[in-house]
C-alpha positions in Angstrom: -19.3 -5.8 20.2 -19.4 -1.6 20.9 -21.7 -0.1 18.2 -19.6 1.2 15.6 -19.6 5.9 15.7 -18.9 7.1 12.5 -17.1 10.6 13.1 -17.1 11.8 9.7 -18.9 10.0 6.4 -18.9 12.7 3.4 -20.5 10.1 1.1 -24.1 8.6 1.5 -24.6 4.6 1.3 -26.8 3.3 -1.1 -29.0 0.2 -0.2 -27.0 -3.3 -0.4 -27.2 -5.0 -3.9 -24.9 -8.0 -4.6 -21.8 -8.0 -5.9 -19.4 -9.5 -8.3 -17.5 -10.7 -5.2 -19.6 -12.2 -3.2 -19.3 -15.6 -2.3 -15.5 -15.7 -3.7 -12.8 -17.0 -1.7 -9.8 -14.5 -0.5 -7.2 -14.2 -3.1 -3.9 -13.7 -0.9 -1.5 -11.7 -2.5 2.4 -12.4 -2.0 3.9 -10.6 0.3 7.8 -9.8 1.1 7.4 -10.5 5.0 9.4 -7.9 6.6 12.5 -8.8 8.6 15.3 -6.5 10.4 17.8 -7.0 7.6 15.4 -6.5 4.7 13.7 -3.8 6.4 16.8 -2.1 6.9 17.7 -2.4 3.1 13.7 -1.1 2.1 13.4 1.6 4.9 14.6 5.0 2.5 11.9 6.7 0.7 12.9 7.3 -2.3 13.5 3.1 -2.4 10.0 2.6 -1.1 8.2 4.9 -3.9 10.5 2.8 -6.7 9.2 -0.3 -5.4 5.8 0.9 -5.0 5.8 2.6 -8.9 6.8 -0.7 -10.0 4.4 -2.5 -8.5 1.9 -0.3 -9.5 3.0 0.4 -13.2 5.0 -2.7 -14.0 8.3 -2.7 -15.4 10.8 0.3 -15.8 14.3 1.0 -16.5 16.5 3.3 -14.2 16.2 6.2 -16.2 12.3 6.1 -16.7 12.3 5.9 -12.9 14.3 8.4 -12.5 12.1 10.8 -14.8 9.3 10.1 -12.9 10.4 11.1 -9.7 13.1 13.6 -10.7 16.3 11.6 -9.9 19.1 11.3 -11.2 19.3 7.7 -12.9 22.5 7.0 -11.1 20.2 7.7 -8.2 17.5 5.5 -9.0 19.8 2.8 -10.8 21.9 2.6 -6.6 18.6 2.0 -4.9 17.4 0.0 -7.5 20.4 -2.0 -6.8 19.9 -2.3 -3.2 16.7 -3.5 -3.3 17.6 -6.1 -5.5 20.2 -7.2 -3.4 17.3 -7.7 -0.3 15.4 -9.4 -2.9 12.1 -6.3 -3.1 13.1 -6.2 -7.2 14.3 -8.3 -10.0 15.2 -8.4 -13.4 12.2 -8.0 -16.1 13.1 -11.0 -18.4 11.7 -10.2 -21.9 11.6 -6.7 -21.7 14.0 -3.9 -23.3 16.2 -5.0 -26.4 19.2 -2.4 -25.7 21.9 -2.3 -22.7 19.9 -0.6 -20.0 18.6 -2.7 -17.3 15.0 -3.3 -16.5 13.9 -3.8 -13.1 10.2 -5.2 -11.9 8.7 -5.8 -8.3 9.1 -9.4 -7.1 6.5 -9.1 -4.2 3.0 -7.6 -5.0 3.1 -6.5 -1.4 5.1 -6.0 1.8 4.0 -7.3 5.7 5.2 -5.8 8.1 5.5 -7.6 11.8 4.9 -4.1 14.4 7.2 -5.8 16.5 9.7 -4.2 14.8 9.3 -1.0 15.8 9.7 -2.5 19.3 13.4 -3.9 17.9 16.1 -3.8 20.8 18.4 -3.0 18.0 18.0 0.9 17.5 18.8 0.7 13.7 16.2 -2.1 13.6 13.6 0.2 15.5 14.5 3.4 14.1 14.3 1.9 10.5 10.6 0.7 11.4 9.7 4.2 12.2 11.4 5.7 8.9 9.2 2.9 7.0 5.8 3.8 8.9 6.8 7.7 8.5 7.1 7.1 4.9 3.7 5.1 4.3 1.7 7.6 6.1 3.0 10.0 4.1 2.2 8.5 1.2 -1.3 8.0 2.1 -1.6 11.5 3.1 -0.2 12.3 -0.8 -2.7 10.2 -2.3 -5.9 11.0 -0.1 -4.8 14.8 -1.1 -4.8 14.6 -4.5 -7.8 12.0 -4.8 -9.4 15.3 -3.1 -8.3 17.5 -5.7 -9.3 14.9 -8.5 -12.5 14.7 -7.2 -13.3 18.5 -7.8 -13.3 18.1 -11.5 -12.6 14.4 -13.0 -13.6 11.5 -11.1 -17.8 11.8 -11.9 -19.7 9.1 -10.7 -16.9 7.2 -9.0 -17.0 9.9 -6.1 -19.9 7.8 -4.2 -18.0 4.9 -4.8 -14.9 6.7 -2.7 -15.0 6.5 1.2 -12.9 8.9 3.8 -14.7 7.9 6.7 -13.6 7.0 10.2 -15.1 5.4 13.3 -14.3 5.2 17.1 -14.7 1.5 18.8 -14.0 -0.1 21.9 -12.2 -3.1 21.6 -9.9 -5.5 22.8 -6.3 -6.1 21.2 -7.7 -9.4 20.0 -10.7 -8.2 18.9 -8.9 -5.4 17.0 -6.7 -8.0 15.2 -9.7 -10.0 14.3 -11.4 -7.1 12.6 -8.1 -6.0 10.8 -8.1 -9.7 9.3 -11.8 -9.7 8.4 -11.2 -6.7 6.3 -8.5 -7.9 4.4 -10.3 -10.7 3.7 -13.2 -8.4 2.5 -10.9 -6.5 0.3 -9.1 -9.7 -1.1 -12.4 -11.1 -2.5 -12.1 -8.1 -5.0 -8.6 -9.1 -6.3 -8.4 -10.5 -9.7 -12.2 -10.0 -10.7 -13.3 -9.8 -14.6 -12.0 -6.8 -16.0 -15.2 -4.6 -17.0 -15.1 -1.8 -19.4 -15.4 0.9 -16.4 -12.8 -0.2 -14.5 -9.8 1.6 -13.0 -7.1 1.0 -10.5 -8.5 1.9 -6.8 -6.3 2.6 -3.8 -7.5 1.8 -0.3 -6.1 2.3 2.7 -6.9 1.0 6.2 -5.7 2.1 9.2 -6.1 1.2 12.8 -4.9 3.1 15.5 -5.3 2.2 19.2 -5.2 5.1 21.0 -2.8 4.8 24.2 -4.1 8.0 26.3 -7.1 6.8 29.0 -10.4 7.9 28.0 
């Protein structure tokens, strides 16, 4: 394997001690798998950061959503609808004693296939790219403001933050291996004793193969 070249790595890396999750199995979250009709319904932004609020946050009713985001809740209480209808929300049974609706995430994740954005159906393929458009630019949102957090609130959980990246030389099954290996990594963590110090962290992973000759 090509030794790894970190390009940037803003936070120092303590010597290894072990962790809670070591030795634990992968806990494999469910996923919505992604096909042309369902990513067709998903692919709208404002959809996407319903379904990822809800999944984050739990359950909410149209309105709530729509205070949150700055919608109208006839706006929020349509999409809301059409996700429903390609199965991304459902009802939230117990919850809410008057006549407005509550909605909660069915999935605790999405997959997508990348053949997708190779569809030969153009709404298929241009969907794709509206759905990877609007993911990057959610990470970009968060990475920002974890930036600005960091100036002044997060403390000691800076070192345990990473915006690093590296440069490898790989093949494409290579690549795929080491995407699944980090999952796995990262699923080891899910569903680990709550402790009193802990909080909800994002990570993000991504793997671009470059397609210009070096």
């Amino acid at each position: 394997m090509p030794e790894s070249r970190p390009e940037s790595r803003p936070t120092s890396r303590p010597a290894k001690t072990p962790t809670p999750a070591e030795g634990r199995e992968p806990v494999e979250p469910t996923l919505r798998m992604l096909d042309a009709r369902a990513l067709r319904g998903l692919a709208h932004p404002l959809r996407m950061q319903l379904l990822a609020d809800l999944r984050r946050k739990g359950p909410a009713t149209a309105s709530q959503l729509a205070e949150r985001f700055g919608e109208s809740s006839g706006s929020t209480s349509y999409h809301l609808r059409q996700l429903a209808a390609h199965g991304f929300v459902e009802d939230a049974a117990g919850h809410g004693k008057g006549r407005e609706r509550w909605w909660q995430a069915a999935h605790e994740g999405t997959g997508f296939d990348g053949s997708l954005i190779h569809d030969a159906d153009p709404a298929t393929s241009s969907a794709a790219a509206v759905f990877l458009q609007a993911v990057a630019s959610n990470h970009t949102q968060e990475v920002s403001a974890w930036i600005s957090e960091a100036q002044t609130r997060l403390g000691r959980w800076v070192p345990g933050a990473d915006l690093s990246d590296f440069t490898l030389r790989l093949t494409p099954a290579q690549s795929e291996e080491m995407v699944g290996r980090l999952h796995d990594v990262i699923n080891t963590y899910r569903d680990l004793p709550e402790a009193q110090d802990t909080r909800t962290v994002r990570i993000h992973t991504h793997v671009l193969p470059r397609s210009a000759p070096e």
